[in-house]
VOGU-3710 file (C-alpha; in Angstrom, 3 decimals, decimal comma):
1> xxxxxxxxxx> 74,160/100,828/109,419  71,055/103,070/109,263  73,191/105,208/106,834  74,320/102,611/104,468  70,630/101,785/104,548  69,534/104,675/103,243  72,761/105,359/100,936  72,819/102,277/99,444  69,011/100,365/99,994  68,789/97,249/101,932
11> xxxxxxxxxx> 69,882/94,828/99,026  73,250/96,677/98,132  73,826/97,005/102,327  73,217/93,227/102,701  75,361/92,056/99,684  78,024/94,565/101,142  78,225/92,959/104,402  78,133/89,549/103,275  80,829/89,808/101,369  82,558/91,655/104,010
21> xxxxxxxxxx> 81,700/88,708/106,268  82,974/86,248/104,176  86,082/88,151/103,566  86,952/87,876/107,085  85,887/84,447/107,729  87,954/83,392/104,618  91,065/85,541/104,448  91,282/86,380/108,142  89,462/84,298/110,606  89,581/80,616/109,292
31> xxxxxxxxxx> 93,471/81,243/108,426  94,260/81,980/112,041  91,927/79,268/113,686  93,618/76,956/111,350  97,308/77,856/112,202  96,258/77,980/116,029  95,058/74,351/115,688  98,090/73,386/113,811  100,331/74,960/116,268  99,765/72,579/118,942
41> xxxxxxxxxx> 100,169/69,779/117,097  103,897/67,849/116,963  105,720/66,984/113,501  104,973/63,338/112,699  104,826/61,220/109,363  102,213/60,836/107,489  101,155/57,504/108,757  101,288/58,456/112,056  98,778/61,654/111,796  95,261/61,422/112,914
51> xxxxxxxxxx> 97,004/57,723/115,464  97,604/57,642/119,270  100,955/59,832/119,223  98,709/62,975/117,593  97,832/65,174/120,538  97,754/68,485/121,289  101,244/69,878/122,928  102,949/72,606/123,706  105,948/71,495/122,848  106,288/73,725/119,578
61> xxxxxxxxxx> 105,860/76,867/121,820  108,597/75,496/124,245  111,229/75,052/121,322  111,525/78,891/121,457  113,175/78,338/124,463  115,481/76,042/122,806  119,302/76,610/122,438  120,937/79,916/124,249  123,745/81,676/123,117  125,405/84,700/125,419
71> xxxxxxxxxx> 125,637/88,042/124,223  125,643/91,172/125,501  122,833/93,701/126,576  123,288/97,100/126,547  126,927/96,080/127,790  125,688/93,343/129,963  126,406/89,961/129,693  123,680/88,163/129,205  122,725/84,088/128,423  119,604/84,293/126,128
81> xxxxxxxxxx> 117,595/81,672/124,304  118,473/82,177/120,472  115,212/82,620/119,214  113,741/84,911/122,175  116,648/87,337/121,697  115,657/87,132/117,709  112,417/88,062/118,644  113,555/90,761/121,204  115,739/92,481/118,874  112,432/91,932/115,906
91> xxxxxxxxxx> 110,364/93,857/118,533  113,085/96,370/119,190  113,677/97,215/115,960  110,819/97,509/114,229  110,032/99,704/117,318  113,034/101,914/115,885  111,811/101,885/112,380  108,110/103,117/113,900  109,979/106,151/115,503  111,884/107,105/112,929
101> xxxxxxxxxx> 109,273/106,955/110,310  107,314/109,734/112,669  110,327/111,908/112,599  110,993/111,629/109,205  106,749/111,854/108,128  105,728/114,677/110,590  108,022/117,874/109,370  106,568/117,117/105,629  103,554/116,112/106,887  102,436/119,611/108,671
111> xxxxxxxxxx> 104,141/121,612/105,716  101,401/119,304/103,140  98,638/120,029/105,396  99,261/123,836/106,725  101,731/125,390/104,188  101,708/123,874/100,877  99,779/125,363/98,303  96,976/122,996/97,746  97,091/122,736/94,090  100,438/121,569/94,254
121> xxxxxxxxxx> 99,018/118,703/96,304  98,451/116,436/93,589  101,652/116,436/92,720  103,472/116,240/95,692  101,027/112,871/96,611  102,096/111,581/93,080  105,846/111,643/93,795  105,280/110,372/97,216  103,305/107,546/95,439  105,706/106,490/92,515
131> xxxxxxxxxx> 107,660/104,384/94,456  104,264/102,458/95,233  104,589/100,615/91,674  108,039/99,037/91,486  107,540/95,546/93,986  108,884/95,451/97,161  111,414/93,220/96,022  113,001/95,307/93,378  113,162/98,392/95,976  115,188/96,232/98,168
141> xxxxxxxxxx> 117,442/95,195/95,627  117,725/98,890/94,645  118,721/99,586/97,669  121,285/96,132/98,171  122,807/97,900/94,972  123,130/101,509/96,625  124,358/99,923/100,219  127,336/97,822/98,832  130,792/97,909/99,581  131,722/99,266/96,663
151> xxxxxxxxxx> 128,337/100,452/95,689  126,932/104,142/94,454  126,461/105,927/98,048  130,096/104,135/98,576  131,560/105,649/95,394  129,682/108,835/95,840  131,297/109,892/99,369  134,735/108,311/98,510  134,960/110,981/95,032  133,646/114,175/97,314
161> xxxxxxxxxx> 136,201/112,748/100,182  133,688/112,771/102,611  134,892/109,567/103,835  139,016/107,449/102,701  137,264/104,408/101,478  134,350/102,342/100,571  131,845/101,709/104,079  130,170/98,282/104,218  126,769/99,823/105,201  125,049/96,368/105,346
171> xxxxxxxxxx> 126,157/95,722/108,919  124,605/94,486/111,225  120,444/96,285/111,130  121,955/98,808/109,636  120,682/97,836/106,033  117,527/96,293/107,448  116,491/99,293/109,154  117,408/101,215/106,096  114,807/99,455/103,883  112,130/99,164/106,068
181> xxxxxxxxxx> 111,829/102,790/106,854  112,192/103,637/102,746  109,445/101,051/102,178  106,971/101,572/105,092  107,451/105,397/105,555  104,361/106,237/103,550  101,602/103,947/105,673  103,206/106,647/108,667  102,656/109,907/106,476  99,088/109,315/104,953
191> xxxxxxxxxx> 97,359/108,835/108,531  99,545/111,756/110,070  98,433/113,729/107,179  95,228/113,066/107,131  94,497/113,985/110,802  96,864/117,201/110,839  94,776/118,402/108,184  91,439/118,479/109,831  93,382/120,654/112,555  91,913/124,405/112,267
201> xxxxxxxxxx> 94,847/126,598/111,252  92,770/129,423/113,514  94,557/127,454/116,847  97,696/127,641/115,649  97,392/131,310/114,592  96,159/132,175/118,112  98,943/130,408/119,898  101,725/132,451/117,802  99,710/135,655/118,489  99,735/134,585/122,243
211> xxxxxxxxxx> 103,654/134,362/121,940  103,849/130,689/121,539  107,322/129,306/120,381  107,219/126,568/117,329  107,841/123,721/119,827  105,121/124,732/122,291  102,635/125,033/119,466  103,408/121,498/118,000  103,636/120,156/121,655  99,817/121,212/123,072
221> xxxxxxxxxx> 98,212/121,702/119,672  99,113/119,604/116,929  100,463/116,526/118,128  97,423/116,210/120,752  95,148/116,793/117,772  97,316/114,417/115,496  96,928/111,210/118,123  94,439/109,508/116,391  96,759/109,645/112,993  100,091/109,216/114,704
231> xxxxxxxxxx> 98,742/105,908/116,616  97,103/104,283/113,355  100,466/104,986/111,322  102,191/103,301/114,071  100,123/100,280/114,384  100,329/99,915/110,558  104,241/100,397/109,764  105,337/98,556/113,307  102,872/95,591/112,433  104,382/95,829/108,730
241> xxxxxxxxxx> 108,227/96,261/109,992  107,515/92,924/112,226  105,410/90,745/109,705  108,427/91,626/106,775  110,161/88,716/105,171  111,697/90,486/102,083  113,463/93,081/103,439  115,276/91,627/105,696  116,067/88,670/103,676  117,447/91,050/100,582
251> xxxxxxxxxx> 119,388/93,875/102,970  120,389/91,830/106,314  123,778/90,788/107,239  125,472/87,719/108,315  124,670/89,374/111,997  120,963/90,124/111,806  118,267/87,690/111,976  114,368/88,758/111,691  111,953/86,483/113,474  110,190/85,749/110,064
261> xxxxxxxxxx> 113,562/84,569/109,124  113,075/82,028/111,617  109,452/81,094/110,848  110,245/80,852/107,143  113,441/78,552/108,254  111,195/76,325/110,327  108,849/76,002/107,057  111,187/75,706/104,489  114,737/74,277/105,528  113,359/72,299/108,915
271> xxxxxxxxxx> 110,093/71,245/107,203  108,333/71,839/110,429  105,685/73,543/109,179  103,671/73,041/112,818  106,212/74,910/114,710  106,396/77,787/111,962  102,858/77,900/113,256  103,899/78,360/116,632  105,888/80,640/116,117  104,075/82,675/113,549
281> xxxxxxxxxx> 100,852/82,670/116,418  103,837/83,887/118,818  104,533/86,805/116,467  100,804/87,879/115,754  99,759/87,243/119,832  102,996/89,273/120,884  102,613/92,307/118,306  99,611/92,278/118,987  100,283/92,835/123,022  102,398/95,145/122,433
291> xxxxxxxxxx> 100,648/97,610/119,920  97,810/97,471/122,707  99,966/98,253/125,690  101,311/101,407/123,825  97,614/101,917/122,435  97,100/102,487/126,663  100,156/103,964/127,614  98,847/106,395/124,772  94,962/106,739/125,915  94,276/105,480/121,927
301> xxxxxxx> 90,841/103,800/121,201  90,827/101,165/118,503  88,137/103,637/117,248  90,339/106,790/117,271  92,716/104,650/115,114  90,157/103,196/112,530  88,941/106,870/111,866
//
């Protein structure tokens, strides 16, 4: 604050943080208080809000329990509540999608920051950022279009007779997963980026002239170094992958269900809009468990990840 102070003068600072403040209160805080009240509160007619029957439940939250199906678990037989193995399998693979955007970000991310030739920087950032201004909703098409039966990829490996006919790759997660790794793979690479290229090339240098393989080198020197980037491009694309609606309304099969699917079904078809709320809270509280469990499991500070 003492910085700003000086940077900016004490008018500029105060303006800043009040609108700061009232960007939170409006866009972030209010919002949730509001669908935390509504949450608790059961679907009745209009006449009937604000009388005797309009009290706080739980019921909503309890609905989630509602209606179980039996499937199988990692070859187990299982009986599940419908919308608890929705959001299991939500959790699970946005978890995936999180992983593989790291394996996918980290090879080009270390050959940006420790190899590339910095004036060709630029460039490479503006490729990486074209894809940035088409919507989210025409990527997903783009890629429905690519992924159909009888689609491009389809076409492509049928006339090199890599594969003997057309592959319905929208299956199952299969198309999901697809899309939400294309469209979330940058908010992974920027962070990892960013923090591998702070790293002093001198380490690295003195563990190969110590006789330290590749894999040793990346194991006790970068990726300890990287944390703070890897954690904050995790929090960002797993949060993202959980909270999406698009893609895995455009590129899901007739097997795969996202848990936003649900809210938006409870909103929209069901016209339940309190126990979208519920579940919506369920989602946020949930994620938001989780990404701080692996923030420990980690040893991650919320400040190591807003750096």
């Amino acid at each position: 604050m003492g910085d700003m102070f000086r940077r900016y003068g004490r008018v500029a600072t105060l303006i800043i943080c009040l609108l700061t403040a009232f960007w939170l209160a409006m866009l972030v805080v209010l919002p949730n208080i509001t669908l935390l009240e509504s949450s608790f509160r059961p679907l009745l007619p209009v006449t009937e809000i604000g009388g005797p029957a309009d009290q706080y439940t739980l019921a909503n939250y309890i609905k989630v329990f509602n209606g179980s199906i039996d499937t199988t678990l990692m070859g187990i037989p299982v009986n599940i509540p419908v919308h608890v193995l929705t959001f299991s399998l939500t959790i699970f693979y946005s978890l995936l999608v999180t992983i593989l955007c790291f394996l996918l970000t980290y090879p080009l991310a270390y050959y940006m920051a420790k190899i590339l030739n910095p004036r060709s920087l630029p460039t490479i950032f503006l490729l990486l950022c074209v894809p940035l201004l088409v919507s989210e909703v025409l990527r997903a098409f783009a890629w429905w279009i690519i992924l159909a039966l009888k689609g491009p990829l389809s076409t492509l490996l049928v006339t090199l007779h890599v594969i003997d006919k057309p592959v319905r790759w929208i299956s199952g997660y299969n198309g999901v997963m697809i899309g939400l790794v294309y469209t979330y793979v940058l908010f992974m690479i920027f962070p990892v980026y960013n923090a591998m290229s702070s790293l002093d090339s001198n380490q690295i240098e003195a563990a190969e002239d110590l006789g330290s393989p590749w894999w040793r080198t990346h194991l006790r020197i970068v990726l300890p170094h990287c944390k703070p980037g890897i954690a904050s491009g995790s929090v960002m694309v797993f949060m993202l992958s959980a909270g999406s609606l698009l893609v895995p309304t455009i590129l899901g099969s007739t097997t795969s269900q996202w848990f936003t699917q649900t809210i938006q079904q409870w909103m929209f078809d069901a016209l339940d809009w309190n126990t979208a709320a519920a579940y919506a809270f369920l989602l946020l509280l949930m994620c938001t468990l989780f990404v701080s469990l692996v923030m420990k499991l980690f040893r991650v500070k919320l400040s190591d990840i807003a750096k």
